[in-house]
C-alpha positions in Angstrom: 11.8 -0.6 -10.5 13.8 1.6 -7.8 13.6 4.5 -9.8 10.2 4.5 -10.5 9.2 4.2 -6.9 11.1 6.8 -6.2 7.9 9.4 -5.8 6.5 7.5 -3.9 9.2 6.8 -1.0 8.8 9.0 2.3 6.2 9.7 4.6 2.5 10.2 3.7 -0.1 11.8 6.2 -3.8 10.2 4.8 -6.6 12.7 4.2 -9.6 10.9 4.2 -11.7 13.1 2.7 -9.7 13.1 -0.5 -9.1 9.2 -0.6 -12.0 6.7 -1.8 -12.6 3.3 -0.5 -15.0 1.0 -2.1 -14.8 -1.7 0.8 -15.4 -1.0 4.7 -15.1 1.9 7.1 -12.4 4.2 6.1 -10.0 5.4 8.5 -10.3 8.5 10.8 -6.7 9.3 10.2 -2.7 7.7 8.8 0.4 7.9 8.1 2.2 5.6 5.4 6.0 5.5 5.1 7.4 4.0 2.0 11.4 3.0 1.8 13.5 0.4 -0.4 15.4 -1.7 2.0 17.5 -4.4 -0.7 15.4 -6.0 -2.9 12.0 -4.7 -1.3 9.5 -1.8 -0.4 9.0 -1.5 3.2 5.9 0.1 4.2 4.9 0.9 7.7 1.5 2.3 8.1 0.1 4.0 11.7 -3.5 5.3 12.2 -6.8 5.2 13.4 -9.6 2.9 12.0 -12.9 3.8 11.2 -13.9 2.2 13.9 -11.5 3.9 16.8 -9.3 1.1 17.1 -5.6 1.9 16.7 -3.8 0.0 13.9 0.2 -0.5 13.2 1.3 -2.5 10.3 4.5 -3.5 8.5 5.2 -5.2 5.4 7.8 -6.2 2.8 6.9 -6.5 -0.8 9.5 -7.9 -2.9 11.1 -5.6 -5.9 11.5 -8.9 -8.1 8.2 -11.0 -7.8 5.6 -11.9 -6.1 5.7 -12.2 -2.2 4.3 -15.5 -0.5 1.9 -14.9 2.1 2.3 -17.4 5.2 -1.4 -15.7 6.9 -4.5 -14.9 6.1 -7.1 -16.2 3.2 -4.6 -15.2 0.3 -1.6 -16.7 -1.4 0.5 -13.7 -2.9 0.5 -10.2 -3.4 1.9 -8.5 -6.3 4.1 -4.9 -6.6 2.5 -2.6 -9.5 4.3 0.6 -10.2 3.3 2.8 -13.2 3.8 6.7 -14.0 2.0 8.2 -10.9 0.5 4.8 -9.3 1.5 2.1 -7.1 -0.4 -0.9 -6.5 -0.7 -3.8 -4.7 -2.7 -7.2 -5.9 -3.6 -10.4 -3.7 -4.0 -13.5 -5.5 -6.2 -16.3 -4.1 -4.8 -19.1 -6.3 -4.9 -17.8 -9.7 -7.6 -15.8 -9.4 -7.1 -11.8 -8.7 -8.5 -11.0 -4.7 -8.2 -7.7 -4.5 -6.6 -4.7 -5.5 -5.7 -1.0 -3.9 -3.9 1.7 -5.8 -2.0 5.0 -4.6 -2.1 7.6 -6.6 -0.2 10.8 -7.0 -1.9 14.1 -7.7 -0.7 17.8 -6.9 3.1 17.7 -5.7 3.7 15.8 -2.5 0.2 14.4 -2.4 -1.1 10.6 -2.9 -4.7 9.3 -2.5 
């Protein structure tokens, strides 16, 4: 899985105007930093919400299953990596939550 992630490790500035969200405000502006630390992504994302309020978040996915969640109303979240996307799933129980996607367009460029 480390070489497929590959494209998509580094820092991203967001561009809302090119990215879609079908859920909430989206944000006025963000940067998402990807890296492989061991056995998982690290992700650290920095921005603006929609709403003004500064956000900063880091997480860990694992590279070898799913990852337990100890907060919040889901259970898991699963990696996805295919040619030119990365995903992310959250399982409540068995059933599928939610899912976001990244996706790579013109060189250097993910929406």
């Amino acid at each position: 899985m480390r070489e497929e992630l590959e494209p998509f490790l580094g820092e991203w500035v967001l561009d809302p105007t090119r990215s879609a969200y079908s859920g909430g405000v989206p944000p006025e502006e963000g940067r998402y930093g990807l890296r492989v630390e061991g056995d998982e992504l690290v992700a650290v994302i920095e921005g603006v919400r929609g709403t003004g309020e500064a956000v900063h978040v880091e997480y860990r996915l694992s590279l070898t299953g799913d990852t337990r969640l100890s907060d919040g109303p889901f259970d898991r979240v699963r990696l996805l990596v295919e040619p030119n996307a990365l995903g992310t799933v959250v399982f409540d129980g068995d059933a599928e939550a939610a899912r976001a996607w990244r996706i790579l367009g013109a060189p250097d460029e993910m929406t």
